[in-house]
N, C-alpha and C positions, 0 to 999 in steps of 0.2 A: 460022209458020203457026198455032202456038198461039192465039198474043194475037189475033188476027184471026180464028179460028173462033170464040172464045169472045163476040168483040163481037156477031159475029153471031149470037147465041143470044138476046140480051133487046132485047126493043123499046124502045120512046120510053116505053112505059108502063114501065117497069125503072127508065129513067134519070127519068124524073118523078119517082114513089118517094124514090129516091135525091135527087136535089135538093132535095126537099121535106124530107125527113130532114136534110142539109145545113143548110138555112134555118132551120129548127126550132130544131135545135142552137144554132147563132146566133142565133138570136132567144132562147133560153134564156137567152145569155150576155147580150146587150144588157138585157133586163130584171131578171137579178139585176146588171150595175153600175147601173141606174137604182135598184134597192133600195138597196145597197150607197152610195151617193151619194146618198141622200134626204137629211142633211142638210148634206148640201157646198155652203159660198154660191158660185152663180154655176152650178152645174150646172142642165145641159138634159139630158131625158129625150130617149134615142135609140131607136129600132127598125129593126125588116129590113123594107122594101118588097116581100113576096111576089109580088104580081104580077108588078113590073118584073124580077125576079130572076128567075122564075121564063118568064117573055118573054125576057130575055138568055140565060137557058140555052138553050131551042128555036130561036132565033134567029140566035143568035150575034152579036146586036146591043152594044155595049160601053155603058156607063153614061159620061157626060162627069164621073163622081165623086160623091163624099159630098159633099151641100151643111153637113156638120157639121163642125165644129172641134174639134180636140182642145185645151181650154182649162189642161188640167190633167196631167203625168207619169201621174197617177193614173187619168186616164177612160181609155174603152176605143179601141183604134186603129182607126179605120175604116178607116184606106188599107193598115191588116198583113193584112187577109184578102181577097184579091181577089175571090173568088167569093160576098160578099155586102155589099154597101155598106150603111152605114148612114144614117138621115136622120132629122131631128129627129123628136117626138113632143110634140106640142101639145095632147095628151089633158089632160094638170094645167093645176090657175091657176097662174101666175106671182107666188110669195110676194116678200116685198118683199127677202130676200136675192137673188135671182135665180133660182132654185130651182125649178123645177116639176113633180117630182116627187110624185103623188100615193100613198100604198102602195098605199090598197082599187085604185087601177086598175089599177096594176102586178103587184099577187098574182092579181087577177083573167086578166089579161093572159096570167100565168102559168102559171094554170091551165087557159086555154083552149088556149094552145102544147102543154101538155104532155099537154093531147087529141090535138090535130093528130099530135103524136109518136106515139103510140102508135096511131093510128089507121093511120099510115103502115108500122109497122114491123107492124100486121096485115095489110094488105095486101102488104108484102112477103113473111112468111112463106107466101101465099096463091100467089103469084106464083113462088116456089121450090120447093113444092110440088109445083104445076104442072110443072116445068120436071123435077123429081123424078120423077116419075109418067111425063112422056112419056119418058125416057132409062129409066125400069126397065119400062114395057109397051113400047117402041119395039120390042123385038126380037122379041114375040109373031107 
């Protein structure tokens, strides 16, 4: 009864949050190995597809996979995290090692993720607050 009372406590807007936090995370990680890999010949910059991720969450529609390859022991797995596929990143030129990896886009990239982060984990505190509030007036 427990674990089923409690799902019933937070809405779609809970689990949005929450996925979106997920994604974030991961998209953190994709973009620090596309840093980390700036000068590794033959690396392709990856990232998280928010939308379709964020559509397969509410949906429960399945991705038919990562159109990326793992070319190297060293790049990142896309098929080790189920919950957020990853797909190439065509934002850099293509240097002549194979490479296209840009920093200034990447750190940028970076810092606008780790808005979205923190924008999400304010609205979460927002959202538990809430849920705070109505469980300590609920008995008024």
């Amino acid at each position: 009864m427990g674990a089923r009372f409690i799902d019933g406590l937070f809405d779609s807007t809970f689990q949005g949050v929450q996925k979106n936090l997920d994604l974030t995370s991961r998209r953190t990680q994709a973009i620090t190995s596309n840093i980390a890999n700036a000068e590794t010949p033959g690396y392709r910059a990856v990232d998280v597809n928010f939308a379709s991720e964020l559509d397969r969450a509410f949906t429960g529609k399945q991705n038919a996979g990562s159109p990326v390859k793992k070319t190297d022991a060293r790049h990142l797995d896309s098929s080790a995290d189920s919950t957020a596929h990853l797909m190439a990143d065509y934002s850099g030129t293509m240097r002549d090692d194979g490479n296209n990896v840009d920093i200034d886009i990447q750190m940028g990239q970076l810092a606008f993720n780790a808005s979205k982060f923190q924008m999400s984990t304010v609205m979460l505190k927002k959202k538990l607050s809430l849920l705070k509030m109505a469980i300590r007036d609920g008995g008024r």
